[in-house]
DODOPA-118756 format. One record per residue (C-alpha): x, y, z; residue in three letters. Coordinates in steps of 0.1 Angstrom, whole numbers, plus 2048, in hexadecimal, padded with zeros to 3 digits. Layout:
! residues N
{node {X,Y,Z},ala},
...
This chain:
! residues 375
{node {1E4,27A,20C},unk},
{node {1ED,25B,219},unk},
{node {204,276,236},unk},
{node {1E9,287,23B},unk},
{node {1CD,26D,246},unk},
{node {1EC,261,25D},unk},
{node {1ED,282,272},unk},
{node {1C7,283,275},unk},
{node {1C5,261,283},unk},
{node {1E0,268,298},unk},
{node {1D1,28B,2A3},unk},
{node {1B3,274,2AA},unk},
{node {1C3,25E,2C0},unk},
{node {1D6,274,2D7},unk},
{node {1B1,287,2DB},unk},
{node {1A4,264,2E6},unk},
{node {1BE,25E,2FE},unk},
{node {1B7,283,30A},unk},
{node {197,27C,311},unk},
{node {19D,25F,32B},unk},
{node {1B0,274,344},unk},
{node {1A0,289,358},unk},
{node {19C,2AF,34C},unk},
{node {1AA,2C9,361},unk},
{node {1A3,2EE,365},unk},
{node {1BD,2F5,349},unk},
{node {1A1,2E2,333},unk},
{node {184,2F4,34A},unk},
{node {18F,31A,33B},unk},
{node {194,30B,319},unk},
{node {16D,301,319},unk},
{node {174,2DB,315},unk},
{node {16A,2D5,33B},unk},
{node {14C,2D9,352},unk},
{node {144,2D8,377},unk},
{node {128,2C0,37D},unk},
{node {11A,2B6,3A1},unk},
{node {12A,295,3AA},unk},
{node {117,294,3CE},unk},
{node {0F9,2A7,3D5},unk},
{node {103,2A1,3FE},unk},
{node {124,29A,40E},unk},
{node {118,29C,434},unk},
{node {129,2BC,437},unk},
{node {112,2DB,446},unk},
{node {10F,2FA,437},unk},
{node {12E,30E,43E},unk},
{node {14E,311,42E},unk},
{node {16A,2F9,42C},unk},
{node {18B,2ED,41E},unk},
{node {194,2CA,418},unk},
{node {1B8,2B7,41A},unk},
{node {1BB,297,409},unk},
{node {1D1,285,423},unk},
{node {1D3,262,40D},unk},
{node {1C7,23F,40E},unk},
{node {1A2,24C,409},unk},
{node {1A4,266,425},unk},
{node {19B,289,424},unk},
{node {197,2A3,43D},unk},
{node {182,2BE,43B},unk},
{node {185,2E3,452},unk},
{node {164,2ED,457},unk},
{node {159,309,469},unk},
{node {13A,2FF,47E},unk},
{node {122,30B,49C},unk},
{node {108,2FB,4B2},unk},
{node {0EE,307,49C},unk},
{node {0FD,2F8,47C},unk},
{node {10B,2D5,487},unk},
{node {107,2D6,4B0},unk},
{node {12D,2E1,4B8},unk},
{node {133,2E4,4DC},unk},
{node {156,2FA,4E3},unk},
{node {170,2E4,4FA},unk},
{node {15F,2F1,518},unk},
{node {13C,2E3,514},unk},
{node {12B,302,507},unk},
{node {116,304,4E3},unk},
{node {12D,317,4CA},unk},
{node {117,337,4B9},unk},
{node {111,33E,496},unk},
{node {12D,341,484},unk},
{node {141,323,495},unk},
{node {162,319,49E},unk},
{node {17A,303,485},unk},
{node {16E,2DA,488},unk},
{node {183,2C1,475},unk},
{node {16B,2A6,463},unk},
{node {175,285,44F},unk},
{node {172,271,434},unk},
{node {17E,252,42E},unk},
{node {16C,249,40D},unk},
{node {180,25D,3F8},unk},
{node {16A,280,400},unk},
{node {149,270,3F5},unk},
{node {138,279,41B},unk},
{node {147,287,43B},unk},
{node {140,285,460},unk},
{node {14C,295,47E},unk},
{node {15A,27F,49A},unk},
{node {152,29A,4B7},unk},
{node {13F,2B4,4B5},unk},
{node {15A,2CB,4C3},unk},
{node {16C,2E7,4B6},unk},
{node {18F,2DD,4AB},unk},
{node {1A2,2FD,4B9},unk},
{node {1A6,2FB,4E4},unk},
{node {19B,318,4F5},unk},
{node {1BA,323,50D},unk},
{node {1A4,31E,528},unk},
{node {17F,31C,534},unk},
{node {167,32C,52D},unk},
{node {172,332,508},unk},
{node {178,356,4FB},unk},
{node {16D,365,4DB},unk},
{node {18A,37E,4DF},unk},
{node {1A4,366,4EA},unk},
{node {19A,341,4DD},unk},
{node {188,351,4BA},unk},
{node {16E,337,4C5},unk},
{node {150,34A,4B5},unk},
{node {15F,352,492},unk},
{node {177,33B,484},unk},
{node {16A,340,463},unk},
{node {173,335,43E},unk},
{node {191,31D,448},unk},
{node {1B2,319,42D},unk},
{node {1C7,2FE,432},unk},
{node {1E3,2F8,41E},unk},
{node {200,2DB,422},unk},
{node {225,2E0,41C},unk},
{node {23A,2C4,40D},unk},
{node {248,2BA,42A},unk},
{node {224,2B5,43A},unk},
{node {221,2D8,44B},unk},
{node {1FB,2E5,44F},unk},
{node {1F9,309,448},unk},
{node {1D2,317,453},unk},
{node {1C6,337,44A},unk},
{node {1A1,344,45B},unk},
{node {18D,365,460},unk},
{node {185,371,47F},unk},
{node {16C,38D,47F},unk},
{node {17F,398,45A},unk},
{node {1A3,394,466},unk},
{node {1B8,37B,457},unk},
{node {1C7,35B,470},unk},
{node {1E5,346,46A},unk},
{node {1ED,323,47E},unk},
{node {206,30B,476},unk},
{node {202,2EB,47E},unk},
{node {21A,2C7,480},unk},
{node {1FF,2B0,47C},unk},
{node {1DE,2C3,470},unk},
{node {1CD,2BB,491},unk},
{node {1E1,2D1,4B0},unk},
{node {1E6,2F5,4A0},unk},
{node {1FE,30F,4AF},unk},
{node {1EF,331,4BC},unk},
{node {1E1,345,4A4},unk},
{node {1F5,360,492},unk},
{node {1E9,37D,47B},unk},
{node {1F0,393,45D},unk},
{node {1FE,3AE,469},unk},
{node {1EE,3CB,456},unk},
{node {1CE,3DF,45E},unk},
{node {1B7,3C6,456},unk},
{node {18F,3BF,455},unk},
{node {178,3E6,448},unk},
{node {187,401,45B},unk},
{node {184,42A,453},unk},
{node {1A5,43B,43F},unk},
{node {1A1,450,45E},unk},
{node {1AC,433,474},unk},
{node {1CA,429,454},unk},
{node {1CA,435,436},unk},
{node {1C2,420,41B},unk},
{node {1CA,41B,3F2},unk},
{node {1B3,41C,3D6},unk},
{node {1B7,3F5,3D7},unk},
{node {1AA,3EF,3FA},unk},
{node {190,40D,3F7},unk},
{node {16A,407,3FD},unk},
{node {157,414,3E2},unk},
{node {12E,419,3E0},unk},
{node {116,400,3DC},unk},
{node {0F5,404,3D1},unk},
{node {0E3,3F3,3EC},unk},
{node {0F6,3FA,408},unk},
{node {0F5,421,418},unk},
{node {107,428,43B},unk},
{node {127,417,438},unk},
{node {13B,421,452},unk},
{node {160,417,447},unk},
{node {170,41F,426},unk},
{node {18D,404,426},unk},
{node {18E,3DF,422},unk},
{node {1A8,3C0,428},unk},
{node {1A4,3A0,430},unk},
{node {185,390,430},unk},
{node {181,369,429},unk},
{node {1AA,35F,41E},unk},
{node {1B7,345,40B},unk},
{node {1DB,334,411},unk},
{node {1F5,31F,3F9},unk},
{node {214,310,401},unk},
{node {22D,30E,3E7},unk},
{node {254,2FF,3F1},unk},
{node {25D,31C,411},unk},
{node {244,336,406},unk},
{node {224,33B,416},unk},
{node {207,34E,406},unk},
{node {1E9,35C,413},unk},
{node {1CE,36E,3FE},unk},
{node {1B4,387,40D},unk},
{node {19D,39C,3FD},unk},
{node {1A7,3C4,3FA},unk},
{node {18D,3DD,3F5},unk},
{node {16E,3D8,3EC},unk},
{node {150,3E7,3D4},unk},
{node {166,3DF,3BE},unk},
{node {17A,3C2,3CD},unk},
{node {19B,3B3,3C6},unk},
{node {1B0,399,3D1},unk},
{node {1D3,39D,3E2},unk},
{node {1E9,382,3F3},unk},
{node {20C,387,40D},unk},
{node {226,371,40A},unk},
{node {23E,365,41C},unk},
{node {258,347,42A},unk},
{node {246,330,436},unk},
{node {25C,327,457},unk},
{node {25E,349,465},unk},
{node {246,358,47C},unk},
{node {226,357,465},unk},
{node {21B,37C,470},unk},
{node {23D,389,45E},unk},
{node {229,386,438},unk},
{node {22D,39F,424},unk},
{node {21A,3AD,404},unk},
{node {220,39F,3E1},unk},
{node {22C,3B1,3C7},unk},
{node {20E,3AF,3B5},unk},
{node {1F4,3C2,3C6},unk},
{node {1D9,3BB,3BA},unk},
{node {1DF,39B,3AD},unk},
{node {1BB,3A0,39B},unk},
{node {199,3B3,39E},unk},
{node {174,3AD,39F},unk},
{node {15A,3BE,385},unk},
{node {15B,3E9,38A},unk},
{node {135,3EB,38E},unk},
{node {11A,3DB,398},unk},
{node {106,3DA,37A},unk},
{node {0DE,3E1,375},unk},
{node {0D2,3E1,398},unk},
{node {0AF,3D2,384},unk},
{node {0BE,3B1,374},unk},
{node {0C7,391,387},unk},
{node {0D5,36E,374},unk},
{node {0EB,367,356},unk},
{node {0ED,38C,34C},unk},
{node {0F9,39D,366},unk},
{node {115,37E,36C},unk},
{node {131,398,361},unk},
{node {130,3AA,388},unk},
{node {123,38A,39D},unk},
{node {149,398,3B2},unk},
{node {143,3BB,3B7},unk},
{node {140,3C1,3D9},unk},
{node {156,3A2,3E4},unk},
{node {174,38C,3D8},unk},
{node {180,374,3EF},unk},
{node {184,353,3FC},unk},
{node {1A0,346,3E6},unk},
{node {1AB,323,3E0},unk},
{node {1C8,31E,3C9},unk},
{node {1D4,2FD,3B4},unk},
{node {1F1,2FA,399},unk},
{node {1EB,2EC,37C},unk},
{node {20A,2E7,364},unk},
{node {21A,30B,364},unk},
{node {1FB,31F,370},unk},
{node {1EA,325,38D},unk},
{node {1C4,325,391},unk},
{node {1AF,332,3B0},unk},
{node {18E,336,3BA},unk},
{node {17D,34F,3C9},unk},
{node {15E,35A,3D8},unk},
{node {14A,378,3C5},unk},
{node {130,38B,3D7},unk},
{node {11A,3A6,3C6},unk},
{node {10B,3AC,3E5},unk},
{node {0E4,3B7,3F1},unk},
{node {0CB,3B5,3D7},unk},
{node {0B5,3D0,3E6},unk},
{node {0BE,3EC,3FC},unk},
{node {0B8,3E4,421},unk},
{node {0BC,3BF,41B},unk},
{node {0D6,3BD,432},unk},
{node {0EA,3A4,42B},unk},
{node {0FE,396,40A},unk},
{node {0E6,382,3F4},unk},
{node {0F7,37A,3D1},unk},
{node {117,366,3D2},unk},
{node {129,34D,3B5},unk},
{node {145,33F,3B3},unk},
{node {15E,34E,39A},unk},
{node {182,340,38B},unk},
{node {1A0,352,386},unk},
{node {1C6,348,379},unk},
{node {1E8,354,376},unk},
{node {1F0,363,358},unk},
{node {219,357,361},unk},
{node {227,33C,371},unk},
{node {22B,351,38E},unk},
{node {20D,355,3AE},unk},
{node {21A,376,3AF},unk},
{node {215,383,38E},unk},
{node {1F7,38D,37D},unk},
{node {1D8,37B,37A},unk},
{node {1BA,377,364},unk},
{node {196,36F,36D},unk},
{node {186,357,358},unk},
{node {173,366,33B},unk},
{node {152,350,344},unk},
{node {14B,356,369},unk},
{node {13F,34F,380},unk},
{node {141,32A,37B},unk},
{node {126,30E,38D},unk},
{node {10A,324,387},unk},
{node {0FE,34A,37C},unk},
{node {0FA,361,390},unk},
{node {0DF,361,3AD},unk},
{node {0D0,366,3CC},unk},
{node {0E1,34A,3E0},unk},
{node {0F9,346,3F7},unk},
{node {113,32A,402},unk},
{node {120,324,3DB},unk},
{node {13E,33E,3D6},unk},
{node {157,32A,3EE},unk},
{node {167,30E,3DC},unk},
{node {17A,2F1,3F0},unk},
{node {18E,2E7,3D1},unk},
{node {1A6,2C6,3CD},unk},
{node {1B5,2AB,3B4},unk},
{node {1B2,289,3BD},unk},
{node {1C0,26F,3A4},unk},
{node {1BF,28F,38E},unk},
{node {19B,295,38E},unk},
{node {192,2B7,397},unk},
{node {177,2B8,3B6},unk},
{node {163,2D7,3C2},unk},
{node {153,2DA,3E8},unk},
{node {138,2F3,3E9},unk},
{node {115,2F9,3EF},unk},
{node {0FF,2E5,3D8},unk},
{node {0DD,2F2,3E9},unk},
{node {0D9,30F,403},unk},
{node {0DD,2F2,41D},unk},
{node {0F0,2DB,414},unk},
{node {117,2D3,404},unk},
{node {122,2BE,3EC},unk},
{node {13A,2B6,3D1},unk},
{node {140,2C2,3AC},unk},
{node {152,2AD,395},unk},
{node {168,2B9,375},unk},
{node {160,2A5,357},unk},
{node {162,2A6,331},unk},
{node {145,2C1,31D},unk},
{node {13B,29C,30D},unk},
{node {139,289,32A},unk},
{node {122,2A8,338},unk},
{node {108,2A1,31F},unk},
């Protein structure tokens, strides 16, 4: 007996001690962890961005930004159209607010004026950056759905862009045939799509010792999510596909075209998975993703339910198979919004941060924290 009560109190005690670090996502899947907002506001406009931790209290954050949104000018004086160019902003308070030193897009145009075509100045959209050990910047962006790499020494002066060399953005089979994987299936609320095939759209990149990775979205209506791979030094247009392919998919259907909230959660990534950001934790690998059901209503136009959904490697390997967490998507059910489906995801001191839209217009910061300390 006396054996006994000595396990439980030491049981006890190593539960205690868990419960003063931080949780991470492992304890996030298990259901011992929530995401609660840490910062309503950050400073950063709506669009989407990814954020470095560069030390002593600094962060930066890629943003991409227009005149409309923040009052970006391109390096030639002229306003910078809706979507925006790539702008680097700062924090120096360990990512508790952020501000822009010039309101000028980041990228130089070859020459003036700046070209859409040449300089990318009008859609620099959904910036990845990753860092290498040895303090490489890897960048990943869509331009008008194609996928574009830069490497850079320093994070601020970026070579020429690169891309992924494979027919890329919606295209018709007629133009290149396509597989089942990047096929564009039929959507209840959208009639007169033109193309059949999908790749690319908003990408996600990870650097892990010489390999490179970069995930895009293939197919869509249903989705999945593939990535290329590839060494890291070498030309970054020579990726090539993983062996996995695809490394996961998004829900089959779309569901009852009549319900919206917490019960039709199960296909809020239909019509689009995308926007990866990847983190190890221990052995496994985690990434976010943006899901999109798409249009509520024929003729709407436009996307108009997005969430942000979870996924993890069922291996230690990226390139293995994956599995999307049981309970998504995470943050919040399923609605009509948009700007929360694209997570800007680090650890700092351990503690697990998410940058996202916490209101139509605005971005903040989620926090990981114990179930109990939820409450």
């Amino acid at each position: 007996m006396r054996c006994l009560l000595l396990v439980v109190l030491l049981f006890l005690g190593v539960s205690a001690y868990a419960q003063t670090l931080p949780p991470t996502l492992d304890d996030f899947w298990e259901g011992r962890a929530v995401f609660v907002v840490d910062i309503a506001n950050v400073g950063l406009p709506m669009g989407e961005s990814d954020t470095v931790d560069m030390g002593d209290g600094v962060l930066w954050s890629y943003l991409h930004a227009s005149h409309r949104s923040a009052g970006i000018i391109d390096q030639c004086g002229q306003p910078v159209a809706f979507p925006g160019c790539l702008t680097l902003w700062e924090s120096r308070d360990n990512g508790r607010s952020f501000s822009l030193s010039a309101p000028v897009c980041l990228l130089p145009c070859r020459d003036c004026p700046c070209n859409d075509q040449r300089d990318h100045i009008a859609a620099q959209q959904y910036p990845r950056v990753a860092r290498a050990e040895d303090g490489t910047f890897y960048m990943a962006y869509e331009w008008h759905a194609q996928t574009m790499l830069r490497r850079s020494e320093d994070g601020v002066n970026w070579s020429d862009w690169s891309y992924l060399r494979v027919p890329s953005g919606t295209f018709p089979s007629s133009f290149h045939p396509c597989s089942e994987v990047e096929r564009i299936g039929k959507h209840p609320f959208i009639r007169g799509q033109a193309d059949d095939c999908l790749v690319g759209a908003p990408p996600g990149i990870y650097v892990e010792g010489d390999m490179l990775y970069v995930f895009v979205e293939a197919g869509s209506a249903p989705a999945h999510m593939r990535c290329y791979k590839g060494n890291r030094h070498e030309p970054l247009d020579r990726l090539r596909l993983c062996d996995t392919d695809p490394l996961f998919g998004g829900a089959r259907e779309y569901g009852d075209e009549t319900l919206m909230g917490r019960i039709v959660n199960a296909y809020f990534d239909f019509r689009n998975v995308s926007s990866a950001d990847v983190l190890k934790v221990g052995e496994r690998y985690y990434l976010f993703y943006e899901g999109v059901r798409g249009p509520d209503e024929l003729e709407r136009g436009l996307d108009t339910q997005f969430a942000l959904g979870l996924a993890r490697s069922v291996t230690n390997r990226i390139d293995g198979a994956w599995e999307r967490y049981p309970h998504n998507p995470i943050l919040m059910d399923m609605s009509i919004n948009w700007g929360v489906g694209h997570a800007d995801v680090l650890v700092q001191d351990g503690v697990t941060y998410v940058y996202t839209a916490t209101a139509m217009t605005r971005r903040g910061r989620y926090k990981l924290v114990w179930r109990d300390d939820a409450e």
